[in-house]
Rosetta silent file (secondary structure, phi, psi, omega in degrees, C-alpha in Angstrom):
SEQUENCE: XXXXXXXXXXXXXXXXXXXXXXXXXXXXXXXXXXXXXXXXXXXXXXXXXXXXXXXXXXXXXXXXXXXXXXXXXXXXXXXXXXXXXXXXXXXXXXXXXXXXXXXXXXXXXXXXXXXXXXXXXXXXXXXXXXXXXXXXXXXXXXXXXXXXXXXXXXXXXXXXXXXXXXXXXXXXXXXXXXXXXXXXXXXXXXXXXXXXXXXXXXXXXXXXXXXXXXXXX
SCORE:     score description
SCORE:     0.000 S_00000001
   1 L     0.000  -36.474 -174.172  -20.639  -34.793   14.271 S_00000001
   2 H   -71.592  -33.897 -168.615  -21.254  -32.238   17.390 S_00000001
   3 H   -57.225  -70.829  162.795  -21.134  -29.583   14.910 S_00000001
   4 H    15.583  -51.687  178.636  -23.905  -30.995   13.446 S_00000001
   5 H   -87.871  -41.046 -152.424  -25.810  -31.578   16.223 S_00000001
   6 H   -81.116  -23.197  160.560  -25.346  -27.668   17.450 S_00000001
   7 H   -76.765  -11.927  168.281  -26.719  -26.802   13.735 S_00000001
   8 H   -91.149  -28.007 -176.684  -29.192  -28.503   13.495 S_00000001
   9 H   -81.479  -74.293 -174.690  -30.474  -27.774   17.044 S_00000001
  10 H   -23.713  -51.909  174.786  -29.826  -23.641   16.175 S_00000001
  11 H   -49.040  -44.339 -179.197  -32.140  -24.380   12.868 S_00000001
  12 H   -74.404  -46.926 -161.513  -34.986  -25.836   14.811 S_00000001
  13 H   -50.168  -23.686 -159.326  -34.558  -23.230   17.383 S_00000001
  14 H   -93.007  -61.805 -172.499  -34.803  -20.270   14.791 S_00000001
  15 H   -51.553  -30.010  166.974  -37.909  -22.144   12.988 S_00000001
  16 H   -82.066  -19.207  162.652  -39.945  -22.237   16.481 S_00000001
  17 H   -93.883   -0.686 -177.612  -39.117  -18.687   16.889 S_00000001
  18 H   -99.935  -14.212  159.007  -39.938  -17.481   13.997 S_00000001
  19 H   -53.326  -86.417 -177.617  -43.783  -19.671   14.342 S_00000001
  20 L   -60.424    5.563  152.585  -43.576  -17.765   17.699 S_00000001
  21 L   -50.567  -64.395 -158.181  -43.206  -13.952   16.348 S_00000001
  22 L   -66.072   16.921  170.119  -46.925  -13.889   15.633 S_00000001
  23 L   -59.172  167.042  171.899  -47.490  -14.140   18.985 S_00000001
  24 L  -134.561   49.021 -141.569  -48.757  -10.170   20.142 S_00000001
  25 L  -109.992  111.605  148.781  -46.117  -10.111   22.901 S_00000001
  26 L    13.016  128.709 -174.993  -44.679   -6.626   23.537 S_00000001
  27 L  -113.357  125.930  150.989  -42.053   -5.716   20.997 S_00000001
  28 L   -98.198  122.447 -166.019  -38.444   -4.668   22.103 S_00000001
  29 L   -95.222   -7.535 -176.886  -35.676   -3.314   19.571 S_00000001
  30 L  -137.065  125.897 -163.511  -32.794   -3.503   21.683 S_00000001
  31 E  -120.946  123.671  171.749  -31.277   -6.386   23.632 S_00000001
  32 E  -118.561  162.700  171.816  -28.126   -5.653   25.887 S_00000001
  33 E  -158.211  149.202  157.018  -26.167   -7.672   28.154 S_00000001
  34 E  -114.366  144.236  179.428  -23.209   -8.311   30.124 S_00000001
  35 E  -136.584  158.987 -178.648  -22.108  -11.999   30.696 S_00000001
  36 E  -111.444  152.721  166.930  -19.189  -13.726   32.729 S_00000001
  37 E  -159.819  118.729  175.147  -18.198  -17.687   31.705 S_00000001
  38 E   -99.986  156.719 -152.641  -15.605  -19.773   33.213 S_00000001
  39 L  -161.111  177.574 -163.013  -13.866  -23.479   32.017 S_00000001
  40 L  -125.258   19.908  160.752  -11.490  -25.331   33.427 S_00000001
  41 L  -115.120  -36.185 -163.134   -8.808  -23.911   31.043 S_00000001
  42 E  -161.762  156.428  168.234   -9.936  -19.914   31.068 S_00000001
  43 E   -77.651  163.278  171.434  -12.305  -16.868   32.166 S_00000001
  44 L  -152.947  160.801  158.394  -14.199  -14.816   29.973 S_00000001
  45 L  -130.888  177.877 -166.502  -16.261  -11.539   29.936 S_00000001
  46 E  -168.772  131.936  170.960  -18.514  -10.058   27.310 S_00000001
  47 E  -110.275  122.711  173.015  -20.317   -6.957   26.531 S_00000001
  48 E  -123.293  166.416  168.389  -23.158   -7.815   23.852 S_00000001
  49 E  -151.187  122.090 -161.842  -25.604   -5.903   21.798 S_00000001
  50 E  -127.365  139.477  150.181  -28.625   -7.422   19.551 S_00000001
  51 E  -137.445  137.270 -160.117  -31.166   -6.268   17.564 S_00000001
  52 E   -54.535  146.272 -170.802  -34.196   -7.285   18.036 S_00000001
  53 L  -100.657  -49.841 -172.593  -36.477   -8.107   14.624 S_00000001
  54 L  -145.950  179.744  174.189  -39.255   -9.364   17.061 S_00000001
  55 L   -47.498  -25.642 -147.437  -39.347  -10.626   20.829 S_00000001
  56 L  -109.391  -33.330  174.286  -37.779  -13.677   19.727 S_00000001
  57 E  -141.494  149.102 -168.574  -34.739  -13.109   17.340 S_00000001
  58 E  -161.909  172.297 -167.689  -32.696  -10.457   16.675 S_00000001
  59 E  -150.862  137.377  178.136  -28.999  -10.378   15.207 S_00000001
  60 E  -168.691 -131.746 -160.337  -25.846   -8.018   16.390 S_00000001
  61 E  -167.885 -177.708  169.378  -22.546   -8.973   18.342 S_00000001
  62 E  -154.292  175.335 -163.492  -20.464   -8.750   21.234 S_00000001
  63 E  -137.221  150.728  178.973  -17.053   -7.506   22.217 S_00000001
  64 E  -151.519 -112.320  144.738  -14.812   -9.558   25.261 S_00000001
  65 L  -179.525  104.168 -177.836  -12.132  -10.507   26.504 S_00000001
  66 E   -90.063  130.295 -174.555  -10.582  -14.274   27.363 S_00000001
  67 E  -153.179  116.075  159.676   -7.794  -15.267   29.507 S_00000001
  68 E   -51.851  132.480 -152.861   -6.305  -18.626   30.368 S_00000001
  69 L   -91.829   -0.751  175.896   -5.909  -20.126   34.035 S_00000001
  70 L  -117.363  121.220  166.066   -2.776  -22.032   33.211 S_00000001
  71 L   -22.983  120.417  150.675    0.551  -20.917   33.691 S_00000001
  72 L   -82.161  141.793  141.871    3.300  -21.257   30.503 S_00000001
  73 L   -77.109  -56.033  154.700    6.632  -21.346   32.398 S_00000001
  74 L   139.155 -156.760 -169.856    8.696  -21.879   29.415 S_00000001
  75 L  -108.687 -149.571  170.050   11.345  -24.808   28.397 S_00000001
  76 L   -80.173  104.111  145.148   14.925  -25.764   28.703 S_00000001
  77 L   112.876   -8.119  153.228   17.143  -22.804   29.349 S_00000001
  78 E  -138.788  162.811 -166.646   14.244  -19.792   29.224 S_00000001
  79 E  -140.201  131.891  166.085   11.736  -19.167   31.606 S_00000001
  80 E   -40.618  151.003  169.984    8.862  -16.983   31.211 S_00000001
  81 L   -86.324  157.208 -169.159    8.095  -13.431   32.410 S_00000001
  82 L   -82.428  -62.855  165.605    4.849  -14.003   34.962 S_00000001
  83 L     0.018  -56.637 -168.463    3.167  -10.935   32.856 S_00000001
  84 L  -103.226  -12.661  178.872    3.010  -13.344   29.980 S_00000001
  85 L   -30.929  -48.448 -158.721    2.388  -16.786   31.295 S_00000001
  86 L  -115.472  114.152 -165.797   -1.301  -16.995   31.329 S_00000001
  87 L   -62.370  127.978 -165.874   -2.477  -16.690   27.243 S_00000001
  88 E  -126.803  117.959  177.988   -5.043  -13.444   26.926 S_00000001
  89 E  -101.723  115.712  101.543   -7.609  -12.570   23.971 S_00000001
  90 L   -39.496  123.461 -133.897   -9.447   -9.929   22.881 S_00000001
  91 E  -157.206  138.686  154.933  -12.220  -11.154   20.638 S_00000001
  92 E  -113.480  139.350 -145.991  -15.312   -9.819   18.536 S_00000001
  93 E  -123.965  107.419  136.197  -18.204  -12.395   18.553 S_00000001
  94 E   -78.319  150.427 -172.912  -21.149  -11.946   15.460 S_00000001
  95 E  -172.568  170.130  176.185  -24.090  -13.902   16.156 S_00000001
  96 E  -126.152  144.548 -179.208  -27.693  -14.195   16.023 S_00000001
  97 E  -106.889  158.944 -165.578  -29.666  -14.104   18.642 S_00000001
  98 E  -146.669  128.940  159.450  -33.171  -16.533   19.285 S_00000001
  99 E  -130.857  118.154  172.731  -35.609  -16.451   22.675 S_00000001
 100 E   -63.606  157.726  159.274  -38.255  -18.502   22.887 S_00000001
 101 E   -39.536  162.158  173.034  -41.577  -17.654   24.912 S_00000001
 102 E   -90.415  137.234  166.213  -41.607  -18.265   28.706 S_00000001
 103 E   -62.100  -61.113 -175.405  -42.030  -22.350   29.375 S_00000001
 104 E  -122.872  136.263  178.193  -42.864  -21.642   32.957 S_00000001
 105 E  -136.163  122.631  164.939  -44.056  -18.955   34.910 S_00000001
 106 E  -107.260  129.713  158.675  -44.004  -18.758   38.641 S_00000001
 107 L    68.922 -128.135  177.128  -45.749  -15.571   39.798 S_00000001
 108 L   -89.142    6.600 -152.305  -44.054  -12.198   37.663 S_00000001
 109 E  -134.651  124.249 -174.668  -40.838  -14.631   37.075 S_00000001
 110 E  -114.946  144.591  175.545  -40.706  -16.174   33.626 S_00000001
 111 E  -146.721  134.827 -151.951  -38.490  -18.950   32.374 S_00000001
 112 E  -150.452 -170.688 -158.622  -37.473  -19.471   29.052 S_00000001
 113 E  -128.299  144.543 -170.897  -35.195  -20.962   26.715 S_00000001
 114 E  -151.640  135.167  168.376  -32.502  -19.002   24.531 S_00000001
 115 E  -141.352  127.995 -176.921  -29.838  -19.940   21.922 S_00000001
 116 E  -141.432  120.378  178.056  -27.186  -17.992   19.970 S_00000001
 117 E   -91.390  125.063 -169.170  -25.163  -19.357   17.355 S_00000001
 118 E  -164.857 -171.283  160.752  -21.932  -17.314   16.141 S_00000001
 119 E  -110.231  127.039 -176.863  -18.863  -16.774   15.466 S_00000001
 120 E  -108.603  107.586  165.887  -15.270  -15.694   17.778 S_00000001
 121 E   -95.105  123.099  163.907  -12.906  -13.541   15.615 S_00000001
 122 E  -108.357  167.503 -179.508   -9.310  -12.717   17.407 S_00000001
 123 L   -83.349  154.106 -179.206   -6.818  -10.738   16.542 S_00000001
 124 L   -93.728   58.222  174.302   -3.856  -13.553   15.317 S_00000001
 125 L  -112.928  140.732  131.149   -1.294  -11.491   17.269 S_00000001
 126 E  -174.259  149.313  169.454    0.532  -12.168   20.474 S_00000001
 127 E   -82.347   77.711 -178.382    3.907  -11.563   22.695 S_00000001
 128 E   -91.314  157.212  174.531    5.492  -13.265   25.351 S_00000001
 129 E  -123.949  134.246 -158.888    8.389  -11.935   26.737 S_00000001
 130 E  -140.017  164.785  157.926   11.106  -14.391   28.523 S_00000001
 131 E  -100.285  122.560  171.052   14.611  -14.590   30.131 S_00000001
 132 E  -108.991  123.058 -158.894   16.794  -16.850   28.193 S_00000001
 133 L   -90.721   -4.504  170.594   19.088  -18.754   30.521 S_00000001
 134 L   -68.553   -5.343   90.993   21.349  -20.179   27.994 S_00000001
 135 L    17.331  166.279 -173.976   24.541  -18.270   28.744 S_00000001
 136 L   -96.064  126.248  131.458   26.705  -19.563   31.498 S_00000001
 137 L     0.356  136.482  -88.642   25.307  -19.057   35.231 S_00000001
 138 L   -12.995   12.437 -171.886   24.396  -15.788   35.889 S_00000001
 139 L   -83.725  158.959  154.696   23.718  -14.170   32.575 S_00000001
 140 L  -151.897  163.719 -178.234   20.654  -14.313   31.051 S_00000001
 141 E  -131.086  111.753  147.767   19.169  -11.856   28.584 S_00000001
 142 E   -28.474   91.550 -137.477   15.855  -10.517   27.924 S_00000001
 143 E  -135.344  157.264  172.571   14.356  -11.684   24.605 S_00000001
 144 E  -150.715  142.607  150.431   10.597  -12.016   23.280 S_00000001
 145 E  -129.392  134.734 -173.464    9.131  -14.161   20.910 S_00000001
 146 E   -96.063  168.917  177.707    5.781  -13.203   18.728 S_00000001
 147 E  -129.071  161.375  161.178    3.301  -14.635   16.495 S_00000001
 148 L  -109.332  -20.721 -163.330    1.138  -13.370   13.366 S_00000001
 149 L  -133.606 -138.142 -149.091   -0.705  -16.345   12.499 S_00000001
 150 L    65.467  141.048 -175.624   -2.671  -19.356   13.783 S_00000001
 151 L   -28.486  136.950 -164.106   -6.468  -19.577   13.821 S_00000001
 152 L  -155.719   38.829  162.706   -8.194  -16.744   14.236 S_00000001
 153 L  -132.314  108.934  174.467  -11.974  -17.920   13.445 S_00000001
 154 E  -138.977  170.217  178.705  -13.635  -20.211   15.419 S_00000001
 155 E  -117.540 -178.585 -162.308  -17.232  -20.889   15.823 S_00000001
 156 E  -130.230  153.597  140.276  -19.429  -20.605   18.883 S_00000001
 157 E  -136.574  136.313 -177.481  -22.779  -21.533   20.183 S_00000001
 158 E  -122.688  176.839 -171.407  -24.553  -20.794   23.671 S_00000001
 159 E  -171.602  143.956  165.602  -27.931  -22.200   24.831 S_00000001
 160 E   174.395 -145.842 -170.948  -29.585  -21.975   28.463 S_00000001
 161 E  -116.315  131.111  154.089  -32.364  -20.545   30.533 S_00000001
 162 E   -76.454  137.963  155.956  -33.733  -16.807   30.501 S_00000001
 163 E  -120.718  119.469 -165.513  -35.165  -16.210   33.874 S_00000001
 164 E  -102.608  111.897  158.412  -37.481  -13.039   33.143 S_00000001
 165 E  -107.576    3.940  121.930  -38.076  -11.175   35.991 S_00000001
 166 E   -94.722   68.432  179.067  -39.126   -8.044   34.602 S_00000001
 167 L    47.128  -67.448  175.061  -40.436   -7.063   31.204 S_00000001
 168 L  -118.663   29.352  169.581  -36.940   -5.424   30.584 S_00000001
 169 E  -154.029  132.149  165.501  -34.606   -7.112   32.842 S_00000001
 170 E  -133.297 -175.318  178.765  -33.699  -10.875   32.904 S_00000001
 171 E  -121.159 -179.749  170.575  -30.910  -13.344   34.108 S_00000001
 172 E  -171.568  144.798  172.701  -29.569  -16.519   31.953 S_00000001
 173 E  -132.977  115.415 -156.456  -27.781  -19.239   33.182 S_00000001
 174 E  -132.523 -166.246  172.162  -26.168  -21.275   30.054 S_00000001
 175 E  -145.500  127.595  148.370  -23.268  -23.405   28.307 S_00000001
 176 E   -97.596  117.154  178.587  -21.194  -22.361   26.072 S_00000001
 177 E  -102.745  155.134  161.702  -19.609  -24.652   23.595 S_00000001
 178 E  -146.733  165.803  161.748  -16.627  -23.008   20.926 S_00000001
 179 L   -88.240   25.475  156.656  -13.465  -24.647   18.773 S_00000001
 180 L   -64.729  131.250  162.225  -11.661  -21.535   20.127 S_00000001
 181 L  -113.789  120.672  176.735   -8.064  -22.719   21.559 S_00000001
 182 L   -80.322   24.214  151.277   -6.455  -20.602   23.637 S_00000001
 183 L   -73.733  -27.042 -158.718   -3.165  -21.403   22.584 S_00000001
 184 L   -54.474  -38.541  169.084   -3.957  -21.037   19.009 S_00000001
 185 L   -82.356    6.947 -162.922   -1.565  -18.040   18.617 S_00000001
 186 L  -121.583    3.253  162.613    1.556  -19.411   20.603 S_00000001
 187 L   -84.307   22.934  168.132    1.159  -22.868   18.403 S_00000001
 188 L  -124.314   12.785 -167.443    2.981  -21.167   15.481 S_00000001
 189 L   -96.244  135.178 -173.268    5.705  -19.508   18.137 S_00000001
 190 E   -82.860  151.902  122.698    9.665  -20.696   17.585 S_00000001
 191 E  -123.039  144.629  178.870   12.522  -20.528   20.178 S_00000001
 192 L    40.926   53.753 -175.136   15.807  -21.040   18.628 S_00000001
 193 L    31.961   56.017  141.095   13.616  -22.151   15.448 S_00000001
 194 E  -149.262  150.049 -125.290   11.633  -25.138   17.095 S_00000001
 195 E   -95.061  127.127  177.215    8.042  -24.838   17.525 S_00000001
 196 H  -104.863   24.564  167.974    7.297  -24.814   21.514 S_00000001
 197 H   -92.741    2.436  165.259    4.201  -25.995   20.749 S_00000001
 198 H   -64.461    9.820  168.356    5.038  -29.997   22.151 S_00000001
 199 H  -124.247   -5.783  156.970    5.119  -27.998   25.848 S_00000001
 200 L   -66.707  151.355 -164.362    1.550  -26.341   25.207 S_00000001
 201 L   -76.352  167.793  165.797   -1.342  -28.290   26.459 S_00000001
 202 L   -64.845  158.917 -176.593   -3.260  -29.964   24.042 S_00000001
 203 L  -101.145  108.198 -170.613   -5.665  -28.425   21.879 S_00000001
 204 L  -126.152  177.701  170.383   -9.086  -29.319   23.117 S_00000001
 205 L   -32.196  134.442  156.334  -12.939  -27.557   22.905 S_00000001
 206 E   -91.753  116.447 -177.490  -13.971  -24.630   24.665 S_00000001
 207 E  -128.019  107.373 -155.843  -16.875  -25.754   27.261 S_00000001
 208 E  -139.746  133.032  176.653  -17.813  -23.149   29.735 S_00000001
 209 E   -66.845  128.771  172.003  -20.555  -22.636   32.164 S_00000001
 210 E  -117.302  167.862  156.875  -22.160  -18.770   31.773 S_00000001
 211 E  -159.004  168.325 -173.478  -24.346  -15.909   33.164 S_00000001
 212 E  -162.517  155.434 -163.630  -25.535  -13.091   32.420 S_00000001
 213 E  -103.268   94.325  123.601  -27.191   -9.880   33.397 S_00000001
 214 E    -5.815  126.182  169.618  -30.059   -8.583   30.501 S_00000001
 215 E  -159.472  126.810  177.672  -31.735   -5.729   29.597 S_00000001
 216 E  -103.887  125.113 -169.833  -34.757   -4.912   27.108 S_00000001
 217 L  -146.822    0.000    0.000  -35.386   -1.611   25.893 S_00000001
């Protein structure tokens, strides 16, 4: 049902921006950005790049990086290396992007509404490396276990406010929603062939407050 709601809300957004192209509003071909976004499971950064069709929509990508805020320790009888504890993505994001006209304008400072609907591709890779403690007091041995698979699509949407305070330079302050789990590649990972994913948190939504830094050129 939310997806639903975030597609249908993307659709209207793109049909009011494309009514608001014929507008005779400065034309820009290139929209850059960098944005930070934090949750109350993980951080994120982002480098993006769009290009614009008209002020209002324009379609490219972004490249980022994600990393989870909660410690894995490990189970009965191995214990994690701290290096691997906290799960870490690299991710390429396609998307389109849509800005409406400014709603409000105080003074030179414009405020406006933005949405971009997309897609988060990861690689379906990842390592931890552990001490396994299952040996008699004091051995333990140095062991890793990896993954290949688990989800490695999810989809994305952001929405917020541009605040324009130049022509070519603005701010945004947004939400991000995504079905990215950061866990997704260490649910398919064995030790001693059972599945450790009943000591991974549950697999819920990505919901993350953002910002971002702009630039029109």
């Amino acid at each position: 049902m939310k997806l639903k709601i975030y597609l249908l809300l993307t659709a209207l957004c793109f049909q009011v921006t494309c009514l608001a192209s014929t507008d005779n509003e400065e034309k820009t071909t290139n929209r850059i950005s960098w944005e930070g976004a934090i949750s109350g499971d993980a951080w994120r950064t982002e480098f993006s790049y769009h290009y614009m069709l008209s002020p209002y929509y324009g379609f490219g990508g972004s490249i980022g990086r994600i990393q989870g805020l909660e410690d894995f320790t490990g189970g009965d009888g191995w214990l994690v290396d701290e290096d691997s504890q906290r799960p870490s993505h690299l991710y390429l994001s396609p998307s389109i992007h849509l800005d409406l006209p400014s709603i409000v304008k105080i003074g030179k400072i414009g405020i406006g509404l933005y949405a971009e609907p997309g897609l988060m591709l990861t690689i379906p890779y990842e390592r931890i490396n552990f001490e396994d403690h299952s040996m008699p007091y004091p051995k333990h041995e140095d062991k890793h276990m990896s993954s290949h698979g688990g989800n490695w699509a999810f989809f994305n949407v952001k929405a917020g406010l541009n605040i324009h305070v130049h022509k070519n330079l603005c701010f945004t302050v947004g939400y991000n929603f995504s079905t990215f789990d950061i866990n997704t590649t260490r649910r398919t990972m064995k030790y001693n062939n059972k599945s450790i994913e009943p000591l991974l948190p549950k697999k819920e939504n990505l919901h993350e407050i953002t910002v971002s830094l702009v630039g029109y050129f």
